[in-house]
C-alpha positions as CSV (number, residue, x, y, z in Angstrom):
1,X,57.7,-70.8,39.7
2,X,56.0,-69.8,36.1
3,X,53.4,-72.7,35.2
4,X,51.3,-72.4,32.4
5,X,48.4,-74.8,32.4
6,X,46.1,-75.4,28.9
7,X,43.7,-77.8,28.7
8,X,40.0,-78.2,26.5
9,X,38.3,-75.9,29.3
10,X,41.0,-73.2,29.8
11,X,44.4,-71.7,29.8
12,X,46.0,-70.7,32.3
13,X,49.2,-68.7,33.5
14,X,50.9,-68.3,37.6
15,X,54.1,-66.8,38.4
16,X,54.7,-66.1,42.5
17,X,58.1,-65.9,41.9
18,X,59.3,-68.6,43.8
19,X,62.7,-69.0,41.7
20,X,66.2,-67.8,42.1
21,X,67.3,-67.3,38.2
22,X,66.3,-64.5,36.0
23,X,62.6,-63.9,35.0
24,X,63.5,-64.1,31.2
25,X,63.6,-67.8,32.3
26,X,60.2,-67.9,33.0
27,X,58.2,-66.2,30.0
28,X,59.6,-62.5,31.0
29,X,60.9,-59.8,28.6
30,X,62.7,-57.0,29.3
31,X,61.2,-53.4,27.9
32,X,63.2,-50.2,28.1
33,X,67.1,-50.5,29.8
34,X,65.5,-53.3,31.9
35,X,67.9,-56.1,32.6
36,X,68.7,-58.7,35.3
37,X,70.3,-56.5,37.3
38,X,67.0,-54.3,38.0
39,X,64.6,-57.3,38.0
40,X,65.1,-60.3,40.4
41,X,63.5,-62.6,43.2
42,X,63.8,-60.9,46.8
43,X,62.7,-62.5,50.1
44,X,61.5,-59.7,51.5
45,X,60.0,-59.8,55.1
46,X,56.8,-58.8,53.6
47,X,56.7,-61.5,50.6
48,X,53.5,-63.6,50.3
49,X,55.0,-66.4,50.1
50,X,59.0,-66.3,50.1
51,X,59.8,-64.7,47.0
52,X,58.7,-61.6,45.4
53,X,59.7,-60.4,42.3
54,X,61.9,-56.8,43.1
55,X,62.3,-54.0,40.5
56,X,64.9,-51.2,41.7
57,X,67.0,-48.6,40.3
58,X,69.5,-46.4,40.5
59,X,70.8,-44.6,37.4
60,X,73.6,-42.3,36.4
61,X,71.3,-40.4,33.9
62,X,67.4,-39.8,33.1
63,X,66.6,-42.9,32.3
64,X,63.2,-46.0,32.5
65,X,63.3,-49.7,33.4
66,X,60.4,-52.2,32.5
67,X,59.6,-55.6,32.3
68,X,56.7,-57.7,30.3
69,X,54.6,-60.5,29.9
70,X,54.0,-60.5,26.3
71,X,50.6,-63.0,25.3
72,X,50.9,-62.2,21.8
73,X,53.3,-65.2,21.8
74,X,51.5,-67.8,23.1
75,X,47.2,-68.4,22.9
76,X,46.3,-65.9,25.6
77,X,47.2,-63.6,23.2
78,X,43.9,-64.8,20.6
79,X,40.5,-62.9,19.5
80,X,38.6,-62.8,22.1
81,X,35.7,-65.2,21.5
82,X,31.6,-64.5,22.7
83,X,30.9,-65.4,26.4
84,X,34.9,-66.0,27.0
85,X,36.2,-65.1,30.5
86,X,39.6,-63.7,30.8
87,X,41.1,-62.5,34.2
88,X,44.6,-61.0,34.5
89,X,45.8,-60.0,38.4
90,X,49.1,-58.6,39.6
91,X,49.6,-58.0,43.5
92,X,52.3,-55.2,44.3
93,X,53.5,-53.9,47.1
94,X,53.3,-50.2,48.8
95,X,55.5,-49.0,51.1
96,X,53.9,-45.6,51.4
97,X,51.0,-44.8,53.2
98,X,48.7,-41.4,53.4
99,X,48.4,-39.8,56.3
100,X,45.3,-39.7,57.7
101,X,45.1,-39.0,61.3
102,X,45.5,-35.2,60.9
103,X,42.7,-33.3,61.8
104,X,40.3,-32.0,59.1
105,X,41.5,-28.1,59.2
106,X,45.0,-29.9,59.4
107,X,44.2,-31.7,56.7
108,X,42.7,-29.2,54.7
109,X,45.5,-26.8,54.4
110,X,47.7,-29.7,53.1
111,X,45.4,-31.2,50.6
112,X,43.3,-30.4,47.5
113,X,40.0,-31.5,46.7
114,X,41.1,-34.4,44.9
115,X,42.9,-35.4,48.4
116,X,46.7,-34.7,46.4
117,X,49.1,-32.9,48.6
118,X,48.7,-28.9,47.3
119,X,51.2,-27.8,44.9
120,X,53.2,-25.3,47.0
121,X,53.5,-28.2,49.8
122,X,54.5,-31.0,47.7
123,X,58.5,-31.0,48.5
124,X,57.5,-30.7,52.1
125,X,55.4,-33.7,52.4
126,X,56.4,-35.4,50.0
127,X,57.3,-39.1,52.4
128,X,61.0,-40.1,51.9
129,X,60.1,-43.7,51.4
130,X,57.8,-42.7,48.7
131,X,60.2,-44.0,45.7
132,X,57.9,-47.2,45.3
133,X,56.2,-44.9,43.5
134,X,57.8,-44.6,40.2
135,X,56.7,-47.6,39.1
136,X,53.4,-48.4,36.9
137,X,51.5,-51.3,36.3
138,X,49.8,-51.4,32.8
139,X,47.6,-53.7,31.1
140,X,47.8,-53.5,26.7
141,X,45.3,-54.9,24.4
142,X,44.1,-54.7,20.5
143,X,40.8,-52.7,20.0
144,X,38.6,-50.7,17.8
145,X,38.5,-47.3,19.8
146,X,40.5,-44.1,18.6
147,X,42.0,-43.8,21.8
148,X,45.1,-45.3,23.8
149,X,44.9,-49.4,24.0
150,X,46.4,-49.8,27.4
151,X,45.0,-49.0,31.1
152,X,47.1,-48.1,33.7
153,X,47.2,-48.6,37.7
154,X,49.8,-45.4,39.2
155,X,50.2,-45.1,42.7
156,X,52.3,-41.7,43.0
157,X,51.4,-39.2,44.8
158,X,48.4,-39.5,47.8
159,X,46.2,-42.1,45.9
160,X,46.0,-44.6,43.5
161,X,45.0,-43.8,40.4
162,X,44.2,-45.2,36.8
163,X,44.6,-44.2,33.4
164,X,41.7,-44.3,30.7
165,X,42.7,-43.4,27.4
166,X,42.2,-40.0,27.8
167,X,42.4,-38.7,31.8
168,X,43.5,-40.0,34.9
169,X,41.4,-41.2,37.3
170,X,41.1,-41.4,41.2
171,X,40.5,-44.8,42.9
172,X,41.5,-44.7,46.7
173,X,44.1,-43.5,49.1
174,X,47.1,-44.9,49.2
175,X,47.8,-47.6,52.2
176,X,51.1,-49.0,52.9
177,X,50.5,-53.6,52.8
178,X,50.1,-55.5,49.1
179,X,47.2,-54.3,47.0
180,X,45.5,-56.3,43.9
181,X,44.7,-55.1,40.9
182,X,42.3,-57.0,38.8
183,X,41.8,-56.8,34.8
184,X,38.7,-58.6,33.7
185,X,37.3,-59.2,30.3
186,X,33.8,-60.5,29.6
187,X,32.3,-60.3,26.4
188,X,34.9,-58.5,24.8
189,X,34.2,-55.5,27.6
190,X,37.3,-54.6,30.2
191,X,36.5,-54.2,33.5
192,X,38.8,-53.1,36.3
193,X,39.2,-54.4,40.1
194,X,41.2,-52.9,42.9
195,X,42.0,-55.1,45.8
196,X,38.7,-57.1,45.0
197,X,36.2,-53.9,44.8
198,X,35.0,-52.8,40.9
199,X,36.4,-49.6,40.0
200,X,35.0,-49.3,36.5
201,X,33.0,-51.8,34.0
202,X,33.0,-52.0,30.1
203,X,35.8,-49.2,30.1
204,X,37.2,-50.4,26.9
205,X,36.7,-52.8,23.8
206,X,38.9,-55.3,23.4
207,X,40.0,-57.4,20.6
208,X,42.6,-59.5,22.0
209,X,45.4,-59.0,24.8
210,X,48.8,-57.8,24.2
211,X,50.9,-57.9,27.0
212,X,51.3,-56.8,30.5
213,X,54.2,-54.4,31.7
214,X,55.5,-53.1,34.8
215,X,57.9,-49.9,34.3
216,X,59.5,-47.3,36.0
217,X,58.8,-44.2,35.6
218,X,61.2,-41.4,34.0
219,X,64.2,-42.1,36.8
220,X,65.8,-38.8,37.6
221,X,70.1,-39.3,37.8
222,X,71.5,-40.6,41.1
223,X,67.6,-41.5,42.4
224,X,66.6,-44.7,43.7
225,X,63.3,-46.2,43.2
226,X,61.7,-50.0,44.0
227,X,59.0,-51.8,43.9
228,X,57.6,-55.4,44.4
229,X,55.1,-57.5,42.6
230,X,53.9,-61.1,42.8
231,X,51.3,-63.8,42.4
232,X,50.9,-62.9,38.3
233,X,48.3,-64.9,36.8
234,X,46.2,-64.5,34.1
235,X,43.6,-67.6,33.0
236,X,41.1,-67.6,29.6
237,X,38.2,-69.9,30.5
């Protein structure tokens, strides 16, 4: 279930799903055509607990889905204050999983140096159970810089990669199991974790948090694409 916790010391927010009802019952909003229909508790065999949260697809037409956890409406959405921790994490699920037990001259004449299948190769390799990846995990906030206010975690492709404002960025190969991602803010400076390992300190300046979303990508007609979250929480302290 959604329980949000605020006492004199902290605030705090946890959602593992562990409901049968709509997540717009629990603090959710949809964002683009998202709707109960593409958005509901799963017991998958692979679920942390019993319940994950599920986001799938399948459209007629070119089309996104999305949902949000908006903290502009409650107190974790406030001015960050001096010395104040905050910590939003997200698990997800992958289903994909890079190959790696090719050889290196195998590997080699399939891959790039950034380690993404080549170009000319991509509709060969691409893995058939790869349609987790059309989702995104992003994290919004309020803040000085010129640039975009949001970082975001991808996982198409052959690795997992981030967005900064201004380029993408590589973190790691992809590897089929439930991952973590990890936004931290201290002293006003965001941070980012993946599966408990620092990727990047004091990437951004930040104000105040907006809201956290998990979308789809652009959905191409008659495709089908999933994905899984769970154990949302996000704490001030």
């Amino acid at each position: 279930m959604a329980i949000f916790v605020s006492t004199s010391f902290c605030s705090e927010f946890i959602d593992n799903f562990e409901y049968s009802d709509s997540p717009i019952n629990h603090g959710w909003m949809f964002k683009f055509n998202g709707s109960d229909s593409n958005f509901f508790t799963s017991r998958e065999s692979f679920s942390i607990i019993s319940r994950s949260l599920k986001g799938y697809v399948k459209s007629q037409k070119h089309e996104r889905i999305g949902l949000k956890y908006d903290f502009r409406n409650n107190e974790f959405g406030e001015i960050v204050r001096d010395n104040e921790l905050l910590e939003f994490s997200v698990m997800f699920y992958d289903i994909y999983e890079k190959e790696n037990n090719s050889s290196e001259e195998d590997r080699s004449s399939k891959y790039d140096l950034d380690g993404n299948v080549k170009e000319s190769l991509r509709n060969i390799y691409r893995n058939k159970n790869d349609d987790s990846a059309r989702f995104t995990i992003s994290f919004y906030f309020f803040t000085t810089e010129t640039y975009d206010k949001y970082i975001t975690i991808s996982w198409s492709g052959d690795n997992y990669k981030y967005w900064t404002g201004r380029n993408w960025k590589y973190i790691k190969p992809r590897k089929k199991g439930w991952h973590k991602v990890n936004f931290q803010i201290v002293n006003n400076k965001l941070s980012l974790l993946f599966d408990n390992a620092m990727i990047t300190e004091n990437l951004h300046y930040v104000l105040k948090p907006e809201y956290f979303s998990w979308c789809s990508n652009g959905i191409a007609p008659n495709v089908e694409a999933y994905s899984w979250i769970d154990d949302v929480k996000f704490s001030r302290k």
